[in-house]
C-alpha positions in Angstrom: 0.0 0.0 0.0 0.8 3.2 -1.2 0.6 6.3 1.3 1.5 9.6 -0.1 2.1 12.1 2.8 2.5 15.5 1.6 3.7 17.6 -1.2 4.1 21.0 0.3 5.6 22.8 -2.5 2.0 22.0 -4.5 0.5 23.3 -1.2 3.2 26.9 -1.6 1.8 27.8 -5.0 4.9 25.7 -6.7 7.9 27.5 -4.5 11.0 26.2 -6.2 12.5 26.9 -2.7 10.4 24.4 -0.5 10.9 20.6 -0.8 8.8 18.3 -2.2 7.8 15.1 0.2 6.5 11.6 -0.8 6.1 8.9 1.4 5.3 4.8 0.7 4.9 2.5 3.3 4.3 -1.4 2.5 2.9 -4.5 4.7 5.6 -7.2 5.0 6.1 -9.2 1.1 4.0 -6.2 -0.2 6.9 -4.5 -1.9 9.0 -5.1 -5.1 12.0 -2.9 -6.1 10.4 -2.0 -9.4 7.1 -0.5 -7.3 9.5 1.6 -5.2 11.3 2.4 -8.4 7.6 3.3 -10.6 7.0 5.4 -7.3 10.0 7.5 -7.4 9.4 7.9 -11.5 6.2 9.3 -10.7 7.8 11.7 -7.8 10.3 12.5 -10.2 8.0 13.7 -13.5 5.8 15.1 -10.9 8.2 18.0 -9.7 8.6 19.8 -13.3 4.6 20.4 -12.7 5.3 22.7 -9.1 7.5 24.9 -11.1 10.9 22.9 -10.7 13.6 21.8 -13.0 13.0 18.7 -14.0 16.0 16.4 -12.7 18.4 15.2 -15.6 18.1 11.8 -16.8 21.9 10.3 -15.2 20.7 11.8 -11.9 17.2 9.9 -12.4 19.0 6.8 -13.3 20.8 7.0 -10.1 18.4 7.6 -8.1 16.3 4.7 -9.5 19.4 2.2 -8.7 19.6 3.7 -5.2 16.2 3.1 -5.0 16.2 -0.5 -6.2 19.5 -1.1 -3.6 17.8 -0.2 -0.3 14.4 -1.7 -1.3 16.5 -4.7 -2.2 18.3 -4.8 1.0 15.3 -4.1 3.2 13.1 -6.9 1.4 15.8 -9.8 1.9 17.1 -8.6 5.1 14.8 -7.2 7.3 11.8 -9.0 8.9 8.1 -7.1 8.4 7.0 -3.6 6.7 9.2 -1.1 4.9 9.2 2.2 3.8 10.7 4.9 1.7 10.5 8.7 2.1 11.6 10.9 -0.7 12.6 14.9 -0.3 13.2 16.8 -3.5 15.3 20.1 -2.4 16.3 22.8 -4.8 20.1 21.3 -4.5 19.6 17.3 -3.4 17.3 14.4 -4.0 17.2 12.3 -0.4 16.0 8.6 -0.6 15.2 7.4 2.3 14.2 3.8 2.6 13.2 2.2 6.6 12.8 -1.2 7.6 12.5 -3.2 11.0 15.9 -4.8 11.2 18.2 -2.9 13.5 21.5 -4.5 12.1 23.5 -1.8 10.2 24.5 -2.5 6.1 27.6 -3.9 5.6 29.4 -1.8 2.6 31.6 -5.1 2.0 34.8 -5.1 -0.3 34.6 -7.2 -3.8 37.0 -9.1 -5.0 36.5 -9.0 -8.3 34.9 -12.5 -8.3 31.8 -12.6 -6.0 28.6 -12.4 -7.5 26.2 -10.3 -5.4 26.8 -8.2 -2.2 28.0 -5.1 -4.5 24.8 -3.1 -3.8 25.7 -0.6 -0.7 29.1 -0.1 -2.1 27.0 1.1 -5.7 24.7 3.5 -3.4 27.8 4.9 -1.8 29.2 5.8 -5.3 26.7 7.6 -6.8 25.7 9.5 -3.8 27.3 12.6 -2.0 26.6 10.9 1.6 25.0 8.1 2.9 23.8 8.1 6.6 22.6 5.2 8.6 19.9 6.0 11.9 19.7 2.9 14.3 16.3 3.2 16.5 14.8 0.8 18.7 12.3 -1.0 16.0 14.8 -0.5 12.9 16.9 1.4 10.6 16.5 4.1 8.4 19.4 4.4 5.0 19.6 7.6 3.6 21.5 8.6 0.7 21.6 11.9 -0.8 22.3 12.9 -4.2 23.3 16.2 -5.4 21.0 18.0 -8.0 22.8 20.5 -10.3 23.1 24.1 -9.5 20.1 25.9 -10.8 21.1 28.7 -12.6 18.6 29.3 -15.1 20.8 29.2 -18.1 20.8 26.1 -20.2 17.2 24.5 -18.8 17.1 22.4 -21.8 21.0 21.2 -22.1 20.9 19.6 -18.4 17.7 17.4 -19.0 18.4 15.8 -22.3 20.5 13.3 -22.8 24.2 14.1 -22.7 25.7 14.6 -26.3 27.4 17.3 -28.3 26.4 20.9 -28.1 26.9 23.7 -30.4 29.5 25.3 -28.1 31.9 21.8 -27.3 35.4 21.8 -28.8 35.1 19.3 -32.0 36.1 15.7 -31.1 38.7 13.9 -33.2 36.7 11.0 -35.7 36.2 7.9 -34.0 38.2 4.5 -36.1 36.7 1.4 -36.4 38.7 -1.9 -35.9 38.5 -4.3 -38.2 
């Protein structure tokens, strides 16, 4: 189940300056990663619509994988219900994620040969910090992930895709091996 919270910059006539809230809560087995991922897409498009910039498509991607990490980790490791609460600021996206286990994630070290496990230390490198709370029924992860500076200029350039522009230096002509 689903349980949106608040949106308070809908609420400020689309203030740029105050954040936008979601919040999801689900029933023990009743979440997926790709239901907390089609949640944050939603919370994502819906922010253009209260006047913000709409967050460019590798910062999107990366949230989506932090996303799918903590839901992950909270589904296999964590007895009962789970959570994620999301906070779009004009300079960070924080992803939240709470569960009812109160053992802390291990960010372990790969090897270069282990399959799985990897997740945490993928969270940790595409966000700017990463803070764990320890309470007495469970754990909150949050990661927070840096938004470009807003400066007006160049709306359109920092939400498409990245590619060429007009004002880049010309690249040398790619060779194909044969």
């Amino acid at each position: 189940m689903v349980i949106p919270l608040m949106k308070q910059a809908d609420e400020q006539g689309g203030n740029e300056r105050a954040a936008l809230h979601f919040s999801a809560a689900w029933a023990e087995g009743a979440v997926c990663p790709v239901e907390a991922r089609l949640a944050l897409s939603a919370f994502l498009s819906h922010a253009p619509h209260t006047g913000r910039t709409p967050v460019p498509p590798p910062l999107f991607l990366d949230a989506q994988l932090v996303v799918s990490e903590l839901v992950t980790n909270a589904v296999r490791h964590a007895p009962g219900p789970c959570g994620m609460n999301l906070r779009l600021a004009r300079d960070e996206l924080a992803i939240t994620v709470w569960d009812t286990s109160t053992r802390t994630p291990v960010l372990r070290h790969s090897d270069g040969h282990g399959i799985g496990g990897h997740g945490m230390r993928v969270v940790h490198l595409v966000s700017r910090s990463v803070d764990v709370a320890l309470g007495a029924h469970g754990k909150q992860v949050t990661a927070r992930l840096s938004l470009p500076a807003h400066d007006g200029a160049r709306t359109a350039d920092r939400t498409a895709p990245a590619g060429p522009r007009a004002d880049d230096p010309p690249r040398p002509a790619a060779h194909e091996g044969h």
